[in-house]
C-alpha positions in Angstrom: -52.5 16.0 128.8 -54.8 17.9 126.3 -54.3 17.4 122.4 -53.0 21.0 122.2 -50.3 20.7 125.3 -48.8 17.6 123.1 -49.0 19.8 119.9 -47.2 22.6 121.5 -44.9 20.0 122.8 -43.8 18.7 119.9 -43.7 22.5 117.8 -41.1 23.2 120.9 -38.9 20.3 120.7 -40.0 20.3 116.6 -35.9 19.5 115.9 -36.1 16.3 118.0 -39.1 15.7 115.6 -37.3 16.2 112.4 -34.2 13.7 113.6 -37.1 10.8 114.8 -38.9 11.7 111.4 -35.7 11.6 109.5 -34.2 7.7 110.8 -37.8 6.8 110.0 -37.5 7.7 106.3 -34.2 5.9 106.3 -35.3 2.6 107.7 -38.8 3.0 105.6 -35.9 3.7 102.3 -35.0 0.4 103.1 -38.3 -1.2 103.5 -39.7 -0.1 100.2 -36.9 -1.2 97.9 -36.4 -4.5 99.2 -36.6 -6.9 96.8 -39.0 -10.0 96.4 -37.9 -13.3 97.1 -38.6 -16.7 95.9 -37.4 -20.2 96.3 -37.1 -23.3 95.8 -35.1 -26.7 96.4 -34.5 -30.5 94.6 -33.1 -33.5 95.4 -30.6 -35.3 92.9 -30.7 -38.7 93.9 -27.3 -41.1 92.0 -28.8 -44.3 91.0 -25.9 -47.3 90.7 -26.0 -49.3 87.0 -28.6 -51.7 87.0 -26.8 -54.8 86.5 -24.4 -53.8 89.7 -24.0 -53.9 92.7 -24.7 -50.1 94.3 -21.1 -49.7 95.9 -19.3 -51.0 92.3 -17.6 -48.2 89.8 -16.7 -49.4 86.6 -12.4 -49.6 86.5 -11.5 -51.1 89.8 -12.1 -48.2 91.9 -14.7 -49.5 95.0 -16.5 -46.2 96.7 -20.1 -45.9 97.9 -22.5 -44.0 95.8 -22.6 -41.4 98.9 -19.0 -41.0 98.3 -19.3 -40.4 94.3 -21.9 -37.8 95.7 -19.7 -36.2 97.6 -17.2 -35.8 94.9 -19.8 -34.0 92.5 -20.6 -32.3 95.4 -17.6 -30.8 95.7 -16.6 -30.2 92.2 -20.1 -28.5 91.6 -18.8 -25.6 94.5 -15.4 -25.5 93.2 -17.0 -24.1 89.6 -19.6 -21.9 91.4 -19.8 -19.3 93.9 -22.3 -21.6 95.8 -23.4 -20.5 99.1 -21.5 -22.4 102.1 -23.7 -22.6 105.4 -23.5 -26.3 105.9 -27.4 -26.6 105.9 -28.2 -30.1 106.5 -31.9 -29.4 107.3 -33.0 -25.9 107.0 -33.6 -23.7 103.7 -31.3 -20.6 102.7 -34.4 -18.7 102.6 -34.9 -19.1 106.3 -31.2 -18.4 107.5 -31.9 -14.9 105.8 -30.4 -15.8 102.5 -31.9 -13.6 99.7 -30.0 -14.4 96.5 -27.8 -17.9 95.5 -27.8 -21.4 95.9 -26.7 -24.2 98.0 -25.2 -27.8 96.8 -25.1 -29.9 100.3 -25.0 -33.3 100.8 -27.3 -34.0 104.0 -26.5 -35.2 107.3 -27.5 -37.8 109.9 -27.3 -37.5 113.2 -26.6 -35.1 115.6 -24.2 -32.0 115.6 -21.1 -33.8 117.1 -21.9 -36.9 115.1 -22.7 -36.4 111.4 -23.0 -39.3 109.1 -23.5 -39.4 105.4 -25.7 -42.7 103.9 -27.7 -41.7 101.3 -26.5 -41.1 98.1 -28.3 -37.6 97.3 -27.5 -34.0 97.1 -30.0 -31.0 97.6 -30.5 -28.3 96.1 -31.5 -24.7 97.6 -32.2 -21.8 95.7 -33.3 -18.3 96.6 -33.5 -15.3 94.1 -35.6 -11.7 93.2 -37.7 -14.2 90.8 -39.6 -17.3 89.9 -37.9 -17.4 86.6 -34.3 -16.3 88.0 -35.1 -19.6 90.5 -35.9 -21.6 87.6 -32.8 -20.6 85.7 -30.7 -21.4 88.7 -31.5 -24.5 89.5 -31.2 -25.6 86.3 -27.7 -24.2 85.6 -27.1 -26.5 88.6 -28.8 -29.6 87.5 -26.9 -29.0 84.6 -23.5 -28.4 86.6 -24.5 -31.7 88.8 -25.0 -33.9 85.6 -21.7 -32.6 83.7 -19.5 -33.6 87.0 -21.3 -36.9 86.8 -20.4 -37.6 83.4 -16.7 -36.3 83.7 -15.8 -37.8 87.2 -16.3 -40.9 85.1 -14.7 -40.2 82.5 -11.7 -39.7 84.5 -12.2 -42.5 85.9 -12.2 -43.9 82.4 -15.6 -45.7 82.7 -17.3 -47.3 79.5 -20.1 -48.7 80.5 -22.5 -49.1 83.5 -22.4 -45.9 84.4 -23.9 -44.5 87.3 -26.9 -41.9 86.7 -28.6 -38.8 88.4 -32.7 -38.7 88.9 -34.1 -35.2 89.9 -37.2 -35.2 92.4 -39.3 -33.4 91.9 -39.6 -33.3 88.2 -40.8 -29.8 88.0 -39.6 -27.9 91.4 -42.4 -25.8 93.2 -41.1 -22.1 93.1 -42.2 -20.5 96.7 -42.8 -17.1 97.1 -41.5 -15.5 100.2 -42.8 -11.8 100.4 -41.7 -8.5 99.3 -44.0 -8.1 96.3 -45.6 -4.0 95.9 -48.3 -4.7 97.9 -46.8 -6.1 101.2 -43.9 -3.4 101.0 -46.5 -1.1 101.0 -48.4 -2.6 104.0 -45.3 -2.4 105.8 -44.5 1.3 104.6 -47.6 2.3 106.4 -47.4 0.3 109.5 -44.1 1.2 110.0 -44.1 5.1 109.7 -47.1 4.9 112.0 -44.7 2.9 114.3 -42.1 6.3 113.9 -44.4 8.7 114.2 -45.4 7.4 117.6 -42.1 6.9 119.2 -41.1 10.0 117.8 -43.6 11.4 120.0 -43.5 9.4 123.4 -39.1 9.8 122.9 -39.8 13.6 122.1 -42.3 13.8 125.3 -40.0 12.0 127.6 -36.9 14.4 126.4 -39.5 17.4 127.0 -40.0 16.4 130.9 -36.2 15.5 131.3 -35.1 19.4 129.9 -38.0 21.3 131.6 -37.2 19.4 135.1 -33.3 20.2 134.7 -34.7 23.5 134.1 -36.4 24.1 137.1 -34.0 22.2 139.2 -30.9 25.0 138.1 -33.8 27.5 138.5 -34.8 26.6 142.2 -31.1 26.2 143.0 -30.4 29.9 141.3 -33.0 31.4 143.7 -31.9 29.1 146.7 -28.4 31.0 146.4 -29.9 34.5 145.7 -31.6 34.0 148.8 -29.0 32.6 151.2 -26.7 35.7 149.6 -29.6 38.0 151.3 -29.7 36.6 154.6 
């Protein structure tokens, strides 16, 4: 096929053209205002009083520190709109999560048979900035630390308290994509991508509607001629 059979072609079927064109430009809408993403994640490790033993809570009440986790844990998602995918290993930014944190307490074991030992809580958060991700997270800290403090004040403990230590100190802030430059990348490559199938869907439609053609045609002229015999 010659470069001006597949230009008159597609000035033929030129409305199949426009539709193609016109769900590229949508999808390629969505492409260039996607927003960056960034992330990050900490571990709040509870450390037991010094001069205890780790499973001992000050006023008679006997729980493992994992189990005092679990508690903040769960107050810290009651007071924020925390994101709930029970993520024990992976990140929120790879299950597709663009904006929010997670609180989770991790898991060992396998999927039927989860068990909880260690006496730490992560921390996941994904947002449109580095600062936004630092702000985050340290709202959270923040919101970890308070239920710390008030779980045992409820629990009307005086002394030998039980006390949080964040790791690492200052969190790396990943970048995940999305910045001007990439969306641009991907504004190119994919109205290329368009613009192609636009063409080879267009040709293919062409060949479908000129054989129906000729097929009604041939059968037109095969009853004009029986009519004459």
């Amino acid at each position: 096929m010659t470069a001006s059979t597949f230009l008159g072609i597609l000035l033929r079927r030129w409305y199949m053209v426009a539709f193609g064109l016109a769900l590229g430009l949508a999808a390629l809408g969505a492409i260039r205002s996607s927003e960056p993403v960034f992330w990050t994640e900490a571990d709040v490790t509870f450390v037991a009083p010094e001069r205890e033993p780790a499973y001992w809570i000050s006023g008679g009440s006997a729980m493992t520190l994992t189990e005092f986790a679990d508690m903040v844990k769960r107050r810290v998602n009651q007071e924020a709109p925390s994101v709930d995918l029970g993520l024990t290993r992976g990140t929120l930014y790879g299950a597709g999560v663009q904006k929010g944190f997670s609180v989770t307490l991790p898991a060992n074991g396998g999927q039927w048979n989860k068990t909880f030992s260690q006496p730490v809580l992560k921390i996941q958060v994904v947002d449109t900035s580095a600062e936004r991700v630092n702000q985050v997270l340290a709202d959270v800290l923040d919101r970890i630390n308070d239920a710390t403090i008030q779980l045992q004040n409820e629990a009307t403990v005086k002394a030998d308290r039980i006390s949080t230590q964040t790791t690492p100190s200052e969190a790396e802030v990943i970048f995940g994509g999305g910045t001007p430059v990439t969306r641009m990348k991907g504004s190119v490559v994919w109205a290329g991508l368009s613009l192609a199938l636009t063409s080879v869907a267009t040709l293919y439609a062409d060949r479908v509607l000129v054989r129906r053609k000729l097929n009604r045609n041939n059968q037109v002229e095969g009853t004009l001629n029986a009519s004459l015999l």
